[in-house]
C-alpha positions as CSV (number, residue, x, y, z in Angstrom):
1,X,-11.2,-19.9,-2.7
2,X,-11.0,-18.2,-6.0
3,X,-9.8,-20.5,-9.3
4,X,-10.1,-17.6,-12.3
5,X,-9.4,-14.2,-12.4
6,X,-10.9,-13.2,-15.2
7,X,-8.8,-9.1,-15.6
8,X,-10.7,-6.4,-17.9
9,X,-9.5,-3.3,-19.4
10,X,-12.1,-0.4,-19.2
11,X,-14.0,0.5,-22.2
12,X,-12.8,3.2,-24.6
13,X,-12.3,7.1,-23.5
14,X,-11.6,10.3,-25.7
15,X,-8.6,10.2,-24.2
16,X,-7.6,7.0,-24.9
17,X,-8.5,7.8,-28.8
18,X,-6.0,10.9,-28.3
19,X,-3.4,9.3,-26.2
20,X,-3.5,11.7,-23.5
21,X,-2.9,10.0,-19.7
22,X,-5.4,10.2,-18.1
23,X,-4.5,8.8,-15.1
24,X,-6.8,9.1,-12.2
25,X,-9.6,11.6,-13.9
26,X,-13.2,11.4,-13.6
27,X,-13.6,11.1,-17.4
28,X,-16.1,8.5,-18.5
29,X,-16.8,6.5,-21.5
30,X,-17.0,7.4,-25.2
31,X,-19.7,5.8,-27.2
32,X,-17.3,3.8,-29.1
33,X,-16.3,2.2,-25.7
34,X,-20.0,1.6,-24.8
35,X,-21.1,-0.4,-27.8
36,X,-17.9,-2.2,-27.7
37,X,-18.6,-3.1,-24.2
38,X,-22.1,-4.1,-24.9
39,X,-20.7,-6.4,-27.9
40,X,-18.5,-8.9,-25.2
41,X,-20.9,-8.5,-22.3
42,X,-23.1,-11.5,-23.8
43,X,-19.9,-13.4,-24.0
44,X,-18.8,-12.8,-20.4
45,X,-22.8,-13.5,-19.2
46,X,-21.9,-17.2,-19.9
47,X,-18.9,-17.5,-18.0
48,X,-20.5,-18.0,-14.4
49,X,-18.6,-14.5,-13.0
50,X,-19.9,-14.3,-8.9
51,X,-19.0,-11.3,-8.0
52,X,-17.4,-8.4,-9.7
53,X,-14.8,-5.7,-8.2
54,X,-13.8,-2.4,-10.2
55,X,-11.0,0.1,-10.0
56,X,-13.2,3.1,-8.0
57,X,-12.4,5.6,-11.3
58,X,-15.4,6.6,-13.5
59,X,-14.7,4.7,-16.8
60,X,-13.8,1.3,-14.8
61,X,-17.3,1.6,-12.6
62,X,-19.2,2.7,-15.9
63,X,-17.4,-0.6,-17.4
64,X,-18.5,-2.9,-14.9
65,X,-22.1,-1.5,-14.4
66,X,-22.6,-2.0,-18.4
67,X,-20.9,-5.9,-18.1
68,X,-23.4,-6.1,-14.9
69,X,-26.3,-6.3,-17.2
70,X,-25.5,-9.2,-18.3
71,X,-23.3,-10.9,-15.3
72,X,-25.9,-9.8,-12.9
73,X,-23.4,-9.6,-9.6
74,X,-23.0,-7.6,-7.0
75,X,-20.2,-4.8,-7.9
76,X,-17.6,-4.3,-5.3
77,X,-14.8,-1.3,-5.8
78,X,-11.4,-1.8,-5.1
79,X,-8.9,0.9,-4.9
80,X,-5.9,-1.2,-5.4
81,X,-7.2,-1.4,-9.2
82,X,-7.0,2.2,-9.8
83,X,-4.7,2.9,-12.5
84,X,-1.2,4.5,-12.1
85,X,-0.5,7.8,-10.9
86,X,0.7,9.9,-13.1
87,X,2.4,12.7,-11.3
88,X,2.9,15.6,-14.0
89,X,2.2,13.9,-16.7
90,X,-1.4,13.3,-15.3
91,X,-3.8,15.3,-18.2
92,X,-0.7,15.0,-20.9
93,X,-0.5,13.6,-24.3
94,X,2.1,11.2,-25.1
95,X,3.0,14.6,-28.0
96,X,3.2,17.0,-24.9
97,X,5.2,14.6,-22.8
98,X,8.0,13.8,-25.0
99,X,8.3,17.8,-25.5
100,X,8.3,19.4,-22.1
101,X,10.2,15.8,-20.3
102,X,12.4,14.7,-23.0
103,X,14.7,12.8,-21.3
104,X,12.3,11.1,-19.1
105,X,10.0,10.5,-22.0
106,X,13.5,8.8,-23.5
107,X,13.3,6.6,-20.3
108,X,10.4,5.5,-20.4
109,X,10.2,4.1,-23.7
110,X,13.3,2.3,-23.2
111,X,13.9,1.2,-19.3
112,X,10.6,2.0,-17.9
113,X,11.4,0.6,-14.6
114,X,14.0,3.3,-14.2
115,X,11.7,6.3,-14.2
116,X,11.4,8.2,-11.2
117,X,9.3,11.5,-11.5
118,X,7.7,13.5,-8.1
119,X,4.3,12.0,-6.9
120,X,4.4,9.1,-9.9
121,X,4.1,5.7,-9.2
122,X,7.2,4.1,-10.2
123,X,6.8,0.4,-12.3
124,X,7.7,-1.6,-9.1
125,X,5.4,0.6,-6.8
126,X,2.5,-0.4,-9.4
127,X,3.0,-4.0,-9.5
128,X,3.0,-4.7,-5.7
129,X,-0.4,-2.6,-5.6
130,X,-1.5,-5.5,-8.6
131,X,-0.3,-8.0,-6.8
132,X,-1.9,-7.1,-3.4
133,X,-5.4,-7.0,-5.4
134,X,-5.4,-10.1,-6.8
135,X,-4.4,-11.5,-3.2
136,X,-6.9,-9.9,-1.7
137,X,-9.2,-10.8,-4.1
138,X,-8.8,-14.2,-4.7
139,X,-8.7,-14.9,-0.7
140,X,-11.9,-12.8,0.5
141,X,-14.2,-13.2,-2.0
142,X,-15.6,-16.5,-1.4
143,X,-16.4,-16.7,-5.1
144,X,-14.6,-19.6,-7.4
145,X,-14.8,-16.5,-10.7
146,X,-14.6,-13.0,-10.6
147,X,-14.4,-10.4,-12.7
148,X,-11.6,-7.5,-12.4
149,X,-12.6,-4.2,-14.2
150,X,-9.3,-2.1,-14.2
151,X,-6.7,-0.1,-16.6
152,X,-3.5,-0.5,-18.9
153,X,-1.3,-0.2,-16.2
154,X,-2.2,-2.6,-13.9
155,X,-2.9,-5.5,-16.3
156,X,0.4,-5.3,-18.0
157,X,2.4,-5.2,-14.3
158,X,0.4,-8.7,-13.7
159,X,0.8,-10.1,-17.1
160,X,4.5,-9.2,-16.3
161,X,4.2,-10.9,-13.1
162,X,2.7,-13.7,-14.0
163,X,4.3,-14.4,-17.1
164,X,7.6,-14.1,-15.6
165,X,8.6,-11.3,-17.6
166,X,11.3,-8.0,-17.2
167,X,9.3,-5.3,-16.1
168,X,11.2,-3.4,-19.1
169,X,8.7,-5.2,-21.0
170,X,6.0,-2.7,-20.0
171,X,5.8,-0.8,-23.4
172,X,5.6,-3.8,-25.3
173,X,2.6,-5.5,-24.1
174,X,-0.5,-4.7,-26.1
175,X,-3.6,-4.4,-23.6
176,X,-6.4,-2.7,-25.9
177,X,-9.5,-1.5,-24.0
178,X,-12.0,-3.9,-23.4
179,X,-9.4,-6.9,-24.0
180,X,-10.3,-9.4,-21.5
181,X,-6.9,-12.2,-19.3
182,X,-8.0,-14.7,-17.4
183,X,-5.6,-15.4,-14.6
184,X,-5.7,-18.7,-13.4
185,X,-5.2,-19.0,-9.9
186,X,-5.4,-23.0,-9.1
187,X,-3.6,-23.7,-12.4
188,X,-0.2,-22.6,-14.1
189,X,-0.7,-19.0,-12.6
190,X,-0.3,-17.3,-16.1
191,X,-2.1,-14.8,-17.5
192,X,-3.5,-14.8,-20.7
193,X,-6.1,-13.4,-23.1
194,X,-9.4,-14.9,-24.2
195,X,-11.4,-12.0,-25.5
């Protein structure tokens, strides 16, 4: 059974340097991302991962075949890792956003949980997707550490989770790319950050 969960944030995008949502695209890394990547991979070698699983978009397999060099673990994807879907605002920049939804722009920097737009994961949708990964996870892999390559969304619904939280919290929780949690499963079952 697994003990530590340990959760990372995909590498750097262009459109995470423009704050555009990208959601579900096929976008992949920026070089920035890479060599940031390649700067904590010698740091997460020496953590005894077993086995890695990886959100199924472009820029979280890209992240977790560049950590793979130095883990050296087989790579499993896991679509319950995929980041949120976005709806409308899937392609948009935070600018564009606020200008063509104002008032649920206005929403969601202020009760997030309350946002309800066509084909958009709402908050609470989200977190049980989370929450069924790390179950799944933590009960199938047969490995006591793993490694969890995923996006903003879905770390900050389990830090939420697991840090007993409100899930109005959302905006406030800083989760830069490449930032690594470790969730410890056997232990307090918080969630905190170690890189």
């Amino acid at each position: 059974m697994t003990e530590k969960i340990y959760i990372i944030r995909h590498g750097l995008t262009e459109t995470n340097k423009k704050k555009i949502y990208s959601g579900w695209s096929g976008e992949p890394l920026c070089e920035d991302g890479i060599s940031s990547l390649l700067k904590i991979g010698n740091q997460l070698g020496k953590l005894n991962i077993e086995k890695i699983y990886s959100s199924p978009i472009r820029r979280a397999i890209q992240t977790a075949q560049i950590l793979n060099k130095f883990i050296n673990r087989t790579i499993v994807t896991e679509e319950k890792l995929k980041e949120m879907k976005m709806g409308p605002w899937e392609g948009l920049s935070e600018k564009e956003i606020a200008e063509r939804f104002p008032q649920e722009w206005k929403t969601w920097n202020t009760k997030p949980s309350k946002l309800r737009l066509n084909k958009r994961e709402t908050l609470y949708d989200l977190q049980l997707r989370a929450i069924n990964a790390i179950k799944k996870m933590a009960n199938y892999s047969n490995c006591l550490k793993i490694l969890a390559v995923t996006h903003v969304a879905i770390i900050r619904v389990l830090i939420i989770k697991y840090n007993n939280l409100s899930i109005d919290n959302y905006k406030t929780i800083d989760v830069p790319n490449c930032s690594v949690f470790l969730l410890d499963i056997r232990g307090q079952k918080k969630m905190t950050r170690i890189l």
